[in-house]
C-alpha positions as CSV (number, residue, x, y, z in Angstrom):
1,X,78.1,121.6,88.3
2,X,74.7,122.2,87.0
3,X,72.2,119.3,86.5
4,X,71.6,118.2,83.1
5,X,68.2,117.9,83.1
6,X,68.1,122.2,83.4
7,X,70.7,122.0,80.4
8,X,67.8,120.6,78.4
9,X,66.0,123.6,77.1
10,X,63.2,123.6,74.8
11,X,65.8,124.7,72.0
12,X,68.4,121.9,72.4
13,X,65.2,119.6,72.7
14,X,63.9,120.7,69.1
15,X,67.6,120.8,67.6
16,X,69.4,117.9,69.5
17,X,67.8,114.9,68.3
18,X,69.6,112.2,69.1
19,X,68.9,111.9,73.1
20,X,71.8,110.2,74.1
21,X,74.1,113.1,73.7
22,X,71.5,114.9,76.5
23,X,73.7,112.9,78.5
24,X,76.8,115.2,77.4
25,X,75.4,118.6,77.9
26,X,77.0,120.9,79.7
27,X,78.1,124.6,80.8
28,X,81.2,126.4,79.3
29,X,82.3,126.9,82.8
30,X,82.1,123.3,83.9
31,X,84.2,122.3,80.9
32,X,87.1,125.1,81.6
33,X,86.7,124.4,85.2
34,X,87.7,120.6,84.2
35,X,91.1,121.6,83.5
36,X,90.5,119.8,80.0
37,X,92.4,122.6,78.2
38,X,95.7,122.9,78.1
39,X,98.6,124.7,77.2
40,X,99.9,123.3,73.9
41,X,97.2,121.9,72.7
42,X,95.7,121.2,68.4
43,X,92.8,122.9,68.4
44,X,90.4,123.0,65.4
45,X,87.2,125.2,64.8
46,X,84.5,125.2,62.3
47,X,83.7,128.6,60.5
48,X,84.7,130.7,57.1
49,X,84.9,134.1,56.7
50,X,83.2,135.0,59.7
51,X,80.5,132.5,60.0
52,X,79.8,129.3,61.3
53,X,82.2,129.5,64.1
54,X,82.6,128.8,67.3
55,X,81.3,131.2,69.8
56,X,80.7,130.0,73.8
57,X,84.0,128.1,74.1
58,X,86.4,130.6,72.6
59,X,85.1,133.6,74.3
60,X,84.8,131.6,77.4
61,X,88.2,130.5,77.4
62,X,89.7,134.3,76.3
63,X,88.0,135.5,80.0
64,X,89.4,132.7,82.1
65,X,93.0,133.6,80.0
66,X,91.8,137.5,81.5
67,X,90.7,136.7,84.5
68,X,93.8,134.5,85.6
69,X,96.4,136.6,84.3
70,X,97.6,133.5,81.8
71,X,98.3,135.5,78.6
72,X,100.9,133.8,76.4
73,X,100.8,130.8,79.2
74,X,97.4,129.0,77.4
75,X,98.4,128.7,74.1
76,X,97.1,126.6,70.7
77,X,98.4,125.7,67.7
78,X,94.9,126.8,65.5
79,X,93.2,125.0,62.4
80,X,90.4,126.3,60.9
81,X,89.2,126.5,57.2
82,X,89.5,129.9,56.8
83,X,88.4,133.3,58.7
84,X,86.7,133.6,61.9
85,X,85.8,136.7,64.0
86,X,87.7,139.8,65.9
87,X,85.5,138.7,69.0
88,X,87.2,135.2,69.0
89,X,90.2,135.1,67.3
90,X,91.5,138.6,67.6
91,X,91.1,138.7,71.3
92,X,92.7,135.6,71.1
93,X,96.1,136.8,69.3
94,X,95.7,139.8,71.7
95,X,96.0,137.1,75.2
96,X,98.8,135.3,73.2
97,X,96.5,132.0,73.3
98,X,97.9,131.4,69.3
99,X,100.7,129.7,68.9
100,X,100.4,128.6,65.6
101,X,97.8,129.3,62.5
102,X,96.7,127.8,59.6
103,X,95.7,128.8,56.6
104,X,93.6,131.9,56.7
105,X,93.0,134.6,58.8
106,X,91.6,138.2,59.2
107,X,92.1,140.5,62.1
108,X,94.1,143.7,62.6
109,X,95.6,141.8,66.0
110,X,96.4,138.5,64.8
111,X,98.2,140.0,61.5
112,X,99.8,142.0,63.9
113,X,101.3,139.1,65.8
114,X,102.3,137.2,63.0
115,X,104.5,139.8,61.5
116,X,106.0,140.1,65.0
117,X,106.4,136.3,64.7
118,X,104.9,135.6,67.9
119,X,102.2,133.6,66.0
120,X,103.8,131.1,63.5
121,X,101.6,131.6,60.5
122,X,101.6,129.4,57.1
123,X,99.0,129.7,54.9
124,X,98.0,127.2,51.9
125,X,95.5,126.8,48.8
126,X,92.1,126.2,50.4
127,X,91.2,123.5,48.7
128,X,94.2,121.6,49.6
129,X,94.2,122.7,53.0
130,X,91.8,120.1,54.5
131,X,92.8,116.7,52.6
132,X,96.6,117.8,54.2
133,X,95.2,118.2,57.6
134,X,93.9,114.4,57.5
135,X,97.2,112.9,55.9
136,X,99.3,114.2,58.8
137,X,100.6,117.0,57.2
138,X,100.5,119.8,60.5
139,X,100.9,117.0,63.0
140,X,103.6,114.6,61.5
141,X,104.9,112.9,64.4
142,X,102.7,109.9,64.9
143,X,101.7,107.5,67.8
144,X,102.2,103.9,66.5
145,X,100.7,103.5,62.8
146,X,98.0,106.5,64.1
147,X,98.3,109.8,62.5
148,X,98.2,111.9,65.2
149,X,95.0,113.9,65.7
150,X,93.9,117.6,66.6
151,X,93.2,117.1,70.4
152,X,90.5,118.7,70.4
153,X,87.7,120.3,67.9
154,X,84.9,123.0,68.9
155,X,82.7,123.0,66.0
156,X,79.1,124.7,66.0
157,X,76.3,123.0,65.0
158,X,72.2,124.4,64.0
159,X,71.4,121.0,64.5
160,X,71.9,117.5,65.1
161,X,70.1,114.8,63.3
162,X,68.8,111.3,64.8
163,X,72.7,109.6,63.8
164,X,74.1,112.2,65.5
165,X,75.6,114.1,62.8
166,X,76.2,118.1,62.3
167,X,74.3,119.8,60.7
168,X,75.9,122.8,59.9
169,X,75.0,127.0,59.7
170,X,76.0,129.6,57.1
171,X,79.2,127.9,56.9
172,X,80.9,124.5,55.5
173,X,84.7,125.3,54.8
174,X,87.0,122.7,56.2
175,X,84.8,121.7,59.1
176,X,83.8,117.7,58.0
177,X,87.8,117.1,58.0
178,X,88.8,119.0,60.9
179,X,85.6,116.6,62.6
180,X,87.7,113.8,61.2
181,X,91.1,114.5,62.1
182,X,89.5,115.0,66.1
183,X,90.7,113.2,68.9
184,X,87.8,115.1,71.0
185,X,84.8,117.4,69.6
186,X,82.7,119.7,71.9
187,X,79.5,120.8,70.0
188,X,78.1,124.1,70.2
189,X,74.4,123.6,69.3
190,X,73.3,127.4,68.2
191,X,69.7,127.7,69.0
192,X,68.8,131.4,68.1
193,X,70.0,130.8,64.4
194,X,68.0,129.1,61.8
195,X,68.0,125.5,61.6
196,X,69.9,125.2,58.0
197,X,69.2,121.6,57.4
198,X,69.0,120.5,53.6
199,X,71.1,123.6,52.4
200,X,74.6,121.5,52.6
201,X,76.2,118.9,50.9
202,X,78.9,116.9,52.5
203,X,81.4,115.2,50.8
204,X,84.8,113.7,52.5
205,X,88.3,113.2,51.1
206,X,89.6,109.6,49.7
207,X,93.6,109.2,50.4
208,X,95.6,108.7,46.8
209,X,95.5,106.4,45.1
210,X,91.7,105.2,45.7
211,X,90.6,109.1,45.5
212,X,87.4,109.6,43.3
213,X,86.3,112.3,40.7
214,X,84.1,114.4,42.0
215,X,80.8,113.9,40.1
216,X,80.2,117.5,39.6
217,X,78.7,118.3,36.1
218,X,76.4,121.2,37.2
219,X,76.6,123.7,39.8
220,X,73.2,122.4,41.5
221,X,74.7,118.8,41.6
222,X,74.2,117.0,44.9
223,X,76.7,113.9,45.7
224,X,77.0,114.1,49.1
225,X,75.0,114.3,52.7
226,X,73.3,117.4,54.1
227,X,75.3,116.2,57.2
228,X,79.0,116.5,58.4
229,X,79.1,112.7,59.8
230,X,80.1,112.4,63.8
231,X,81.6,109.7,65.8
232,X,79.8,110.4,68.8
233,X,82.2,108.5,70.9
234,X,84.9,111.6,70.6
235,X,82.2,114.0,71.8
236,X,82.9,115.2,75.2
237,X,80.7,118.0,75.7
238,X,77.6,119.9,74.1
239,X,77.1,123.2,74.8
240,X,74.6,125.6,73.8
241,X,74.6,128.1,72.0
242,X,72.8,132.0,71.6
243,X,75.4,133.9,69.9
244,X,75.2,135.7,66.5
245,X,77.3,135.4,64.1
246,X,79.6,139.0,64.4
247,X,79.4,140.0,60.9
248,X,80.4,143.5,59.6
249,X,78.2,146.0,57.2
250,X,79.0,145.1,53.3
251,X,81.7,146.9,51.9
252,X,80.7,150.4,50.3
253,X,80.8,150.4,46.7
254,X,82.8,153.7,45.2
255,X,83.3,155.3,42.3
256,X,86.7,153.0,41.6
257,X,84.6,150.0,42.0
258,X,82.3,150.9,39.9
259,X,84.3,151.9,37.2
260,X,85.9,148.6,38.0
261,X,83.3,146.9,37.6
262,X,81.6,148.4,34.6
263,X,84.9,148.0,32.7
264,X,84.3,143.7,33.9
265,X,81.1,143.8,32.4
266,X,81.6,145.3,29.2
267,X,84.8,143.0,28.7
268,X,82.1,139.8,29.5
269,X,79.6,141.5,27.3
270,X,82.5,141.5,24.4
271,X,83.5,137.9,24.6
272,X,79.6,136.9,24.8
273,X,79.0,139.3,21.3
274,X,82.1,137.3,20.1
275,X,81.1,133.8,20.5
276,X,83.6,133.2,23.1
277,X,81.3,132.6,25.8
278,X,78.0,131.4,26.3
279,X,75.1,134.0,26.6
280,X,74.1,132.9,29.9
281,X,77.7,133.4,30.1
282,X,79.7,130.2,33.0
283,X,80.0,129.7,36.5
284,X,81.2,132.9,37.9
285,X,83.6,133.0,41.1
286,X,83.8,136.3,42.6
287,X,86.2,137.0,45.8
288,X,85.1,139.6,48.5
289,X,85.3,143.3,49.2
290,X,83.8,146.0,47.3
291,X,84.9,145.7,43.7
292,X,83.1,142.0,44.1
293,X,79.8,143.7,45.3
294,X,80.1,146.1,42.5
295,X,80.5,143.6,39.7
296,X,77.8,141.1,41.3
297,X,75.4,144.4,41.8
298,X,76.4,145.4,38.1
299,X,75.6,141.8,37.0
300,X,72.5,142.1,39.0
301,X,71.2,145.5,37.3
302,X,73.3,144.2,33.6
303,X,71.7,142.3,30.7
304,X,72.8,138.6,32.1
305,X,70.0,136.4,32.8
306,X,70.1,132.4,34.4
307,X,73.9,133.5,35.4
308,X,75.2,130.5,37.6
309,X,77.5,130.8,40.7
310,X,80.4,128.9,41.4
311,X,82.3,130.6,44.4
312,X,83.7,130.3,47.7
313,X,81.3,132.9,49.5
314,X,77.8,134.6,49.0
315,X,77.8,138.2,50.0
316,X,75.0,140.8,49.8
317,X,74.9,141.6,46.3
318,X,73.9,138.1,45.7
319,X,70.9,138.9,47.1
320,X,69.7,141.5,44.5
321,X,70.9,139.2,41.9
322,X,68.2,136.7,43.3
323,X,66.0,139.3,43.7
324,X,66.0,140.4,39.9
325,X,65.4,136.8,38.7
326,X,69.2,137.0,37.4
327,X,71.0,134.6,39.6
328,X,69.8,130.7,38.7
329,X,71.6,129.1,41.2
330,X,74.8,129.4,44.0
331,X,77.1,126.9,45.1
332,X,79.6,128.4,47.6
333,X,81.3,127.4,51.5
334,X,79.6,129.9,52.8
335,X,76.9,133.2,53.0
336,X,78.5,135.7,54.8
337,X,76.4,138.6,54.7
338,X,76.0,141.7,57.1
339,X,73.5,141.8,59.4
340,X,71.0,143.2,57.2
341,X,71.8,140.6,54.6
342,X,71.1,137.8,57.0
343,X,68.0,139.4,57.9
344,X,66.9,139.9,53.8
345,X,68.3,136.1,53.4
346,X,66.3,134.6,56.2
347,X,62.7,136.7,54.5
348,X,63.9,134.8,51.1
349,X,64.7,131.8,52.8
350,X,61.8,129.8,50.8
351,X,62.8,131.3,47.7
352,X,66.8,130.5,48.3
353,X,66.9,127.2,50.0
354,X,66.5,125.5,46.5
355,X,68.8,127.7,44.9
356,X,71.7,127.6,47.4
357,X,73.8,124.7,48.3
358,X,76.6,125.1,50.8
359,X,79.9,122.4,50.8
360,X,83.1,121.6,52.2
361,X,85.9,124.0,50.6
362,X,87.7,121.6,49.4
363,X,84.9,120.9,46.8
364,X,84.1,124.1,46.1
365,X,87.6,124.8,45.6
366,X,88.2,122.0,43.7
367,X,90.7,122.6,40.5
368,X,88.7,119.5,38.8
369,X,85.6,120.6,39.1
370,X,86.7,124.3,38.7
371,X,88.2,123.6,35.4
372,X,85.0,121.3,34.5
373,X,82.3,124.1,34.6
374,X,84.3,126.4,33.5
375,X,84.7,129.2,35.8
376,X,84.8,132.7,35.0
377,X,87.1,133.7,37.7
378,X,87.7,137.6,39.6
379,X,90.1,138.1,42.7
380,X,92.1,141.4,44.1
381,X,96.0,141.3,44.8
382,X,97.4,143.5,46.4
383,X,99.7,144.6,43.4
384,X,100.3,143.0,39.8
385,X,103.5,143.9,37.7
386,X,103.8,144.5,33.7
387,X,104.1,141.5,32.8
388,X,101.3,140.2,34.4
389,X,102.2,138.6,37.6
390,X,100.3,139.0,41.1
391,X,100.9,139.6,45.0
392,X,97.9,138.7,47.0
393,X,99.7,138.5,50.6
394,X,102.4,140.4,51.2
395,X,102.8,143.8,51.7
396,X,106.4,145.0,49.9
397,X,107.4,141.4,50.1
398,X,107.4,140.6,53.9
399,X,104.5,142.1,55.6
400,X,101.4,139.4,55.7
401,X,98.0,140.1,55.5
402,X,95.4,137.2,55.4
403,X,97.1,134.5,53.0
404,X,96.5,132.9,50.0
405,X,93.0,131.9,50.3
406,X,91.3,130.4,47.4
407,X,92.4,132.9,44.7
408,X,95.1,130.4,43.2
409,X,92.8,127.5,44.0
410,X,90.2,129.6,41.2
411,X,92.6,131.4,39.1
412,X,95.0,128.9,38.0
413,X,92.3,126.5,36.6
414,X,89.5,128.9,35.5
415,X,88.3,129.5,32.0
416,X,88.7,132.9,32.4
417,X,91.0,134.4,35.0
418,X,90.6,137.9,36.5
419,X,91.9,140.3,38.8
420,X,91.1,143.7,39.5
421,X,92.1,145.9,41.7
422,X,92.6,150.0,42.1
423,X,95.5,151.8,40.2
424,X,96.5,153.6,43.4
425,X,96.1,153.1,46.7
426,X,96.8,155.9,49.5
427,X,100.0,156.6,52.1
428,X,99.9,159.0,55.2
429,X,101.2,162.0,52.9
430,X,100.2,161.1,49.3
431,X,96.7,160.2,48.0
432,X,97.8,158.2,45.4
433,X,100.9,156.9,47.0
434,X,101.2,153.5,46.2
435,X,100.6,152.2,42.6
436,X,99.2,148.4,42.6
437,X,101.1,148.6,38.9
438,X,104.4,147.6,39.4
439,X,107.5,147.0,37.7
440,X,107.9,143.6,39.2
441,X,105.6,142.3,42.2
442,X,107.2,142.2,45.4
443,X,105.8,138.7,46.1
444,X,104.3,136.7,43.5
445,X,101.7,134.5,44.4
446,X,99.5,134.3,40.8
447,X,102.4,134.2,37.8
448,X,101.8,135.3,34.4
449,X,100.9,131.8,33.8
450,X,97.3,132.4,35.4
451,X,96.3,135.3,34.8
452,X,94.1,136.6,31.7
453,X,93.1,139.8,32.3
454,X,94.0,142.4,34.7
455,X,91.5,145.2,35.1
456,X,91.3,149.1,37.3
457,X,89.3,152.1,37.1
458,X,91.1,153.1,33.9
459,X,91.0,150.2,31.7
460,X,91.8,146.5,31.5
461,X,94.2,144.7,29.6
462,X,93.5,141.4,27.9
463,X,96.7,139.6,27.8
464,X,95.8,136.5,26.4
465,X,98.0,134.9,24.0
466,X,100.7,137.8,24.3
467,X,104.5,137.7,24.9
468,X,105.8,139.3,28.1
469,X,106.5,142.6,26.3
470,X,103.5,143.1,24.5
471,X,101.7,142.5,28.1
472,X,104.0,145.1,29.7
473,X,103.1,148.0,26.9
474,X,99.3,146.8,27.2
475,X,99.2,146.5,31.2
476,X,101.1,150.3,31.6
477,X,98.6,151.8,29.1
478,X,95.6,150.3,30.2
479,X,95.9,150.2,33.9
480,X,98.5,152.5,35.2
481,X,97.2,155.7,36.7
482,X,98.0,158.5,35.0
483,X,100.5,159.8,37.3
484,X,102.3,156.6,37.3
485,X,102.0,155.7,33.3
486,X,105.3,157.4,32.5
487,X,107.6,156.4,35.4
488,X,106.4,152.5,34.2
489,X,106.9,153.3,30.6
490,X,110.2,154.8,31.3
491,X,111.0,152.0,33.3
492,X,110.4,149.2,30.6
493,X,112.2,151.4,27.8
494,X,115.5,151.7,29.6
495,X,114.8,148.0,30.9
496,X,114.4,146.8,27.3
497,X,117.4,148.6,26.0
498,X,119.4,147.4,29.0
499,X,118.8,143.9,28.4
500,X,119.0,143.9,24.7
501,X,122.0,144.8,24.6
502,X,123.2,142.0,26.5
503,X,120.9,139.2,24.7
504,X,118.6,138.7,26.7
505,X,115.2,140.8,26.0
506,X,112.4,138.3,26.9
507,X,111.5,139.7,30.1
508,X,113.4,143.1,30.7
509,X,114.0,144.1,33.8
510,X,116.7,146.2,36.0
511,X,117.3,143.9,38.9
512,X,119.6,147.2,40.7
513,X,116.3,149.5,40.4
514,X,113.4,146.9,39.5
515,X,111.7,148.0,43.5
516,X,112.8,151.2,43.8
517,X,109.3,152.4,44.1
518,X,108.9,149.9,46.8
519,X,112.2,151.0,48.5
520,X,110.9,155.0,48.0
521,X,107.3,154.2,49.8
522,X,109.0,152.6,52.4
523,X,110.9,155.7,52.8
524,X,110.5,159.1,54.5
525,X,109.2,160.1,51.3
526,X,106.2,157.7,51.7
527,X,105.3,157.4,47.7
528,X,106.0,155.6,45.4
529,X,106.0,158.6,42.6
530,X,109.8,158.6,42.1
531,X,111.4,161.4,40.9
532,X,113.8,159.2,38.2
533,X,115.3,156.1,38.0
């Protein structure tokens, strides 16, 4: 084992200031070697979308899986707030070490195993995501009166004040409830990063009936800690930490995109010139990917000014938003930017710090507050239909891709609710293969309850206020892609015929041919063009 006092570096010395947990320090390999981990176990991590998380431990525990020949025998049911990294949790999913995952994930591997159903996968709104962990809801056998906790929590830390508490890095998410549903927590102090102390602000969960309002007025509110709080009774190790965060390069912003977004901003420019929203305009929430970095660089470059930021997570394109005196002020879970945009955010990190606040999810989620500011609000689904309905996780109705997310958490109780997304995506034989207009969704996720306006490269449609069959005519003109518009509108005029002839005209549809475009891509004729109906 290897003496503590070497364990106390110059860096866990200047970050770990609360001695007593000196005590506790130890190497990754001592822990494994412990045989504290075992097969079956509730694990939690901290870390959203690709930051924040857990690093030593994981990658640790994936080689002794390797080196042992013990894939699929050391296995975890897994809890984190949303996202991690391919170096963690996709080498996990590829040593069958996850059993079970909740609520959000990325990764070409682990999607891979959960539509195999070899990992049991259920994802869930965000923002309710963390309260439900605490009341029970993924462990609900119980031990007496005790709700049963995650046995153990890895959760990495930039810091650790005098109490004892985290202090957290680029990420918040669901981490201060995970901390308080632990039975254990092993702390992975990150030395090499930035100590982001003051940037967060930590709230925690009441149980109904004695839960508060959130005191939220303004995006730069504070009503919290800059701490998640620790019981440092249920910490059992402290490691540190010199890994990076393994971000990817931002998303390349096309042509599509761009028209995309510039279709966004004229739409916001309309409803400012028509009194229907402020000239500053609201609180914006945009999702990630490349159509986001197109309308936050558009909005960057555009005639906006004092713009505020009410959103899940900060990517690079914030950063020329700050840059051009745009972009007021950002309240998010978490700034995951490439590696570049770390670098730029670290050189503006005087400038930022009082213009950034980071907290847990399930506040910056929040419907209440959400619906308090006002958000304007812009996600991508993976398809809508013509009457206004969205799919944001499933692939022709079965195949999984990341989950929910926040989308619904945003969409359903914004001011404004947006979603854009391509006309056509490719197949193996035909560019334009798939359209992401459909005549009914495959999944629905977002229903034409939610949704306000639904935007692509050739147009948006503002259905607001409109009955199912004026959305239809409005969505096929506006959005379709050419090649597309008349197998839709062909569609809805033999559907509308169909069904008024029978009484019942609301909605039309063909329920014998309403996914026949699905059923043709899924074909050997791999499109989704049909020749008729």
């Amino acid at each position: 084992m290897a003496a503590i006092s070497k364990l106390i570096t110059e860096g866990i010395k200047s970050r770990v200031r609360r001695p007593s947990l000196f005590s506790k320090l130890t190497t990754v390999d001592d822990l494994i070697a412990s045989g504290f981990f075992k097969n079956g176990m509730r694990m939690g991590w901290s870390g959203f979308t690709g930051v924040g998380y857990p690093k030593v431990t994981p990658i640790a525990l994936a080689e002794h899986v390797e080196k042992n020949n013990l894939q699929g025998k050391l296995r975890f049911d897994l809890f984190v707030g949303a996202s991690t990294a391919s170096e963690t949790e996709d080498r996990w999913a590829k040593n069958g070490m996850i059993a079970r995952r909740y609520p959000y994930q990325v990764g070409k591997t682990v999607q891979r195993e959960i539509n195999a159903n070899r990992i049991l996968f259920a994802d869930k709104h965000l923002s309710e995501f963390p309260l439900d962990l605490v009341s029970g809801y993924y462990t609900l056998e119980k031990k007496g009166n005790e709700i049963e906790k995650l046995d153990v929590v890895i959760v990495e830390a930039t810091a650790v004040t005098e109490e004892g508490h985290i202090i957290p890095g680029a990420s918040v998410g669901a981490t201060p409830e995970i901390v308080q549903s632990a039975a254990h927590v092993i702390l992975e102090v990150n030395t090499v990063l930035p100590n982001y102390e003051g940037l967060h602000d930590i709230t925690l969960g009441k149980f109904a009936p004695y839960k508060f309002p959130n005191l939220i007025q303004r995006v730069d509110d504070r009503v919290g800690t800059p701490y998640i709080p620790l019981d440092n009774d249920k910490v059992i190790a402290v490691i540190e930490s010199k890994k990076l965060d393994k971000t990817s390069d931002s998303d390349l912003q096309d042509e599509v995109s761009h028209h995309i977004a510039n279709n966004i901003l004229e739409f916001l420019e309309h409803e400012v010139t028509m009194g229907r929203l402020p000239i500053h305009l609201l609180p914006l929430q945009s999702g990630v990917g490349n159509i986001a970095n197109a309308i936050i660089g558009g909005l960057a470059d555009g005639p906006f000014t004092n713009v505020e930021v009410w959103t899940e997570v900060i990517q690079d394109t914030f950063l020329d938003f700050w840059e051009h005196h745009k972009l007021s002020f950002a309240s998010a879970t978490s700034v995951a930017f490439s590696p570049s945009g770390f670098k730029r955010f670290y050189e503006m990190w005087d400038d930022l710090k009082d213009r950034l606040v980071l907290r847990s999810q399930s506040v910056s989620n929040s419907p209440e507050i959400i619906r308090r500011l006002g958000v304007i609000a812009m996600n991508t689904p993976i398809e809508f239909d013509i009457y206004g309905h969205a799919n944001s996780t499933h692939v022709c109705g079965t195949r999984m891709l990341n989950g929910l997310g926040g989308s619904n958490d945003f969409l359903r109780n914004s001011k404004l609710s947006i979603m854009h997304t391509p006309s056509t995506r490719p197949t193996k034989i035909d560019p334009i293969g798939i359209s992401c207009v459909v005549p009914m969704c495959s999944h629905i996720d977002q229903t034409e309850h939610d949704l306000d306006v639904l935007v692509t490269e050739h147009g948006l449609a503002d259905v607001r206020g409109l009955a199912p069959i004026e959305r239809a005519k409005l969505i096929i003109e506006k959005c379709a892609h050419p090649d597309y518009k008349p197998i839709l509108k062909e569609y809805f005029d033999m559907s509308e015929k169909k069904c008024m002839s029978i009484g019942a005209a609301h909605e039309p549809q063909m329920l014998d041919k309403v996914f026949k475009m699905h059923l043709n891509v899924m074909g050997e004729e791999n499109t989704m063009r049909i020749k008729s109906w």
